[in-house]
Structures are given as structure tokens and as C-alpha cells.
C-alpha positions in Angstrom: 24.5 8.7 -8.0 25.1 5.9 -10.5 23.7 3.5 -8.2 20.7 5.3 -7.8 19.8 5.8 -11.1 20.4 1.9 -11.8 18.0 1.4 -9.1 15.4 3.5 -10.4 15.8 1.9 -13.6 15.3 -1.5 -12.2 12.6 -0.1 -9.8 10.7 1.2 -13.2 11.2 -1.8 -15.2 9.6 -4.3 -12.4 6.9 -1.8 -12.3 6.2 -2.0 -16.3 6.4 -6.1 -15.9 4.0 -6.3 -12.8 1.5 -4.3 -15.3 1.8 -6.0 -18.2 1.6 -9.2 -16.1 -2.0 -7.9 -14.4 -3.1 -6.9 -17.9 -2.4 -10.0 -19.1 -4.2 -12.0 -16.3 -7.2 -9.7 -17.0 -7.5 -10.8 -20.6 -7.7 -14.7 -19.4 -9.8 -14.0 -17.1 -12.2 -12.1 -19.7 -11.4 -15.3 -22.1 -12.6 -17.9 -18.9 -15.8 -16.2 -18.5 -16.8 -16.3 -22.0 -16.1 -19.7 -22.4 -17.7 -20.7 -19.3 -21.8 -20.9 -19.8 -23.5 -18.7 -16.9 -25.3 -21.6 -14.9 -28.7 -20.4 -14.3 -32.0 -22.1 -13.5 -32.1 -25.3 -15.3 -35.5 -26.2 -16.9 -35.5 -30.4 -17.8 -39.0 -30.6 -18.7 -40.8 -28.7 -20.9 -44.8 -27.4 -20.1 -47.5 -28.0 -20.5 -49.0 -24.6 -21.2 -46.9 -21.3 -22.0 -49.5 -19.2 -20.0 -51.4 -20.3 -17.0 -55.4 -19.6 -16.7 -56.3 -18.5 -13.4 -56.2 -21.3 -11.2 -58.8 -20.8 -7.9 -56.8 -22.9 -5.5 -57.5 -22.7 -1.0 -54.1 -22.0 1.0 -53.4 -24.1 3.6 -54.7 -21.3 5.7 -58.1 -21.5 4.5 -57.9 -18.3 2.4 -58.8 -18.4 -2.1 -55.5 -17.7 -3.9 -55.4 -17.3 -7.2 -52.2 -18.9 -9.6 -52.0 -17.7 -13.4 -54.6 -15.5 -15.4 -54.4 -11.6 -15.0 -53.5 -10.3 -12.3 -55.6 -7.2 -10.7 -52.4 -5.7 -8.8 -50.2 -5.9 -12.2 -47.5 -7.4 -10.5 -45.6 -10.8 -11.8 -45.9 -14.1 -9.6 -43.5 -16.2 -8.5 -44.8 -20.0 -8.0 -41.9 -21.7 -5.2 -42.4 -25.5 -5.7 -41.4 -27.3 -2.2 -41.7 -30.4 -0.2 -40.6 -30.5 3.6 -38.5 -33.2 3.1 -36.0 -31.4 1.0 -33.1 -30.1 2.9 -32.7 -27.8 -0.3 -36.3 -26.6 -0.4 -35.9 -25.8 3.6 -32.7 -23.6 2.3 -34.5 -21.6 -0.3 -37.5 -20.7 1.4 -36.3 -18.1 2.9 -34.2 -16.8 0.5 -37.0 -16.9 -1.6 -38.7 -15.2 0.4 -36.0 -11.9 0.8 -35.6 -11.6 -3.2 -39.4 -11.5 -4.1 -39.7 -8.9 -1.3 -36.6 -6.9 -3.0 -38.1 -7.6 -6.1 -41.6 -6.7 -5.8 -43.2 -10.6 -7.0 -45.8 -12.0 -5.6 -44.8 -15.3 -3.8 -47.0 -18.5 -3.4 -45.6 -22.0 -2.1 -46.9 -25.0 -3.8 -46.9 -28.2 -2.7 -48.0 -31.8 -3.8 -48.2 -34.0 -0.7 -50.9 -35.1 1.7 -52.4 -32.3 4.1 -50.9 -34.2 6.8 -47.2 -33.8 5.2 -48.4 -30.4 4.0 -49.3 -29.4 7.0 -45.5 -30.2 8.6 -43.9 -28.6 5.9 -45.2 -25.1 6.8 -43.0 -25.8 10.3 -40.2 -27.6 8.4 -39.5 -24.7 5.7 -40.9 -21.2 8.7 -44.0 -20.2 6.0 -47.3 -19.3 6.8 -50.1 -21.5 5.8 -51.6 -18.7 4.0 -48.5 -18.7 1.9 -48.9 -22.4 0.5 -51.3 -24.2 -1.7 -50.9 -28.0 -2.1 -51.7 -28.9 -5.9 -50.5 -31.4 -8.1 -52.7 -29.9 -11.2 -50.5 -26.9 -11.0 -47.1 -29.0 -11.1 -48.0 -31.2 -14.1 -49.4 -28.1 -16.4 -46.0 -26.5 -15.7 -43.7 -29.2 -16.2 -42.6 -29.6 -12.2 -40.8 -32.8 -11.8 -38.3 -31.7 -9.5 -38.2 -29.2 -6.2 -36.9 -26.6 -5.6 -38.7 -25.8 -8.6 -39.4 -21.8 -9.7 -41.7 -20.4 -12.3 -42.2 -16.9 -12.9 -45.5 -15.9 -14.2 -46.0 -12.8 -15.6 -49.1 -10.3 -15.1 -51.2 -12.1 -17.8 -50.4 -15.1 -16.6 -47.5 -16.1 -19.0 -44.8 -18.3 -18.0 -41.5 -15.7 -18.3 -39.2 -18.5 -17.0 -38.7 -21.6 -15.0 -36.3 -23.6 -13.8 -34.7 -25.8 -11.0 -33.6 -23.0 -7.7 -30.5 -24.1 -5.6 -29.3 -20.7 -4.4 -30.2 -17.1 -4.9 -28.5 -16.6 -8.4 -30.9 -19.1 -10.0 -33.5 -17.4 -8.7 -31.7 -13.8 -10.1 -31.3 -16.1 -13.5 -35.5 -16.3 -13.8 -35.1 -12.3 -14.1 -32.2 -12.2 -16.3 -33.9 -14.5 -18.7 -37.2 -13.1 -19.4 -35.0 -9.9 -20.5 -33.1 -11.9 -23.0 -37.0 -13.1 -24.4 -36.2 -17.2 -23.8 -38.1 -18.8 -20.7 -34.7 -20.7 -19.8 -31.3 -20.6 -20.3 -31.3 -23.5 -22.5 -33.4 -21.4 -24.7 -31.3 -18.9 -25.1 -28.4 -20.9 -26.0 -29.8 -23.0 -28.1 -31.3 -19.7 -30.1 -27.8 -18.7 -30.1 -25.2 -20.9 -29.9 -22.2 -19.2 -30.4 -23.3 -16.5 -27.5 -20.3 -18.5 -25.3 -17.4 -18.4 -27.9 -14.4 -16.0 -27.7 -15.1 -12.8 -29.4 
């Protein structure tokens, strides 16, 4: 009976270490996070404009799209900027894609390229024609040096947020952002900079 008891006992006592451990790892984990800055979209280059009048632009499909200004549907616009020879532009166009359909936005490809390279990029990244404009005015009012390059306009044409897309988060970022009131995440910790330090 004695034996059982002491076994018990020990059995209890490596059950109260195994919890404190876990509780323990939970609070450094909680500590990592905080001190580690959520990567989202990064935005080099500032714009040109913080709200975009309604550009009249022809898809490569022949059809009148229209980029900034208000919008009659009310919904927000996401501008996608691409080339066909980016490996990582061919890897966010569909992904793109899926989240503006899941999100409800408005999706247009932009492009800055000849109509000849334009033209191969629609079978390079699997988009329509109708889906893709090739402008370069676009790109320079926004401040599009790079691609995969996102800006989310809002129904007035606003610029929400903007930033550099490599995977599906930084693209979840550009919503996470405009809810915070900053159009990148540079913004918002540089408006506050102790948002990252342990509480």
C-alpha cells in the first residue's frame, strides 16, 4: 500500500512539473511574438497620389476598365502589378485571384511591358485578357517599382494600402492595415513604435 501511495505521489508531482513547464513555454512563446514585427506587405516607395482619379484604361481584351475614382458597385479594388517574367508574379496570380473572390474586391492585372510581352503574360500567369491592362501611368502615380506589387483602392478611389505580395498573408496584411488606419505596415510602426515591445 505504501508503494502505491509513493507512486501516486510521484505520478502527481511529474504531472504539476509537466504543467508548469507548458505554462511556462506558453509565456515565451507569447514574449517571441511580441517581439517579432508581423511581416506584412512592404511598401519601399512612397506615391504619388493618396487617391486615384478614375483612370479610363482598354484591357488587353479590348473591353474600357476603369482604375481609381468612385466606384458605381461600392466595392474596393484591388490593382495586382505583374510581369510574366516573374516566377513570383506567376505564383500569386492565382492566389490572388481566390482571396479577392473570398473577399469580395474587384481584381485588375496591370502590366507595364510591350503588347507583344503583354500579350504572353496572360498565358504565362492563366488570366484572361479582360483581366489585364498594360499601363505604366498607373505604376508611377502609385509608387510601383517592384512586382508582385498590390494596392488596394478603396470605393472613392483612395489608396487603403500597398505593398510588395509574396504569398497570401501579404495580401491578408493589405486588409489588416487599412483597419489599423496606416496604408502600410511601416506606417503603423512608425506611428507607434513601441506597438512590438513586451507588455
Amino acid at each position: 500500500m505504501t508503494a502505491l501511495m509513493l507512486a501516486q505521489g510521484m505520478l502527481w508531482i511529474a504531472i504539476l512539473l509537466t504543467t508548469a513547464v507548458t505554462l511556462l513555454l506558453l509565456e515565451r512563446i507569447k514574449a517571441l511574438y511580441r517581439k517579432i514585427a508581423p511581416l506584412g506587405a512592404l511598401a519601399p516607395t512612397q506615391p504619388a497620389v493618396n487617391r486615384l482619379d478614375a483612370q479610363h484604361l482598354t484591357t488587353l481584351g479590348g473591353q474600357t476598365s476603369v482604375i481609381g475614382g468612385p466606384r458605381k458597385n461600392g466595392r474596393k479594388q484591388l490593382l495586382l502589378f505583374v510581369s510574366g517574367d516573374c516566377p513570383v508574379s506567376r505564383k500569386m496570380a492565382p492566389i490572388t485571384q481566390d482571396f479577392c473572390y473570398r473577399e469580395n474586391l474587384d481584381l485588375l492585372f496591370v502590366g507595364d511591358d510591350t503588347p507583344q510581352a503583354q500579350e504572353a503574360a496572360l498565358h504565362t500567369l492563366h488570366i484572361a485578357a479582360h483581366q489585364m491592362v498594360n499601363s505604366a501611368t498607373v505604376g508611377r502615380l502609385l509608387g510601383v517599382d517592384r512586382v508582385p506589387f498590390a494596392v488596394l483602392l478603396g470605393p472613392d478611389g483612395t489608396v487603403e494600402a500597398r505593398g510588395l505580395v509574396n504569398n497570401r498573408e501579404h495580401l491578408e496584411s493589405l486588409l489588416a492595415v487599412t483597419e489599423t488606419g496606416h496604408a502600410s505596415i511601416q506606417s503603423f510602426l512608425e506611428a507607434n513604435p513601441h506597438a512590438l515591445s513586451p507588455s
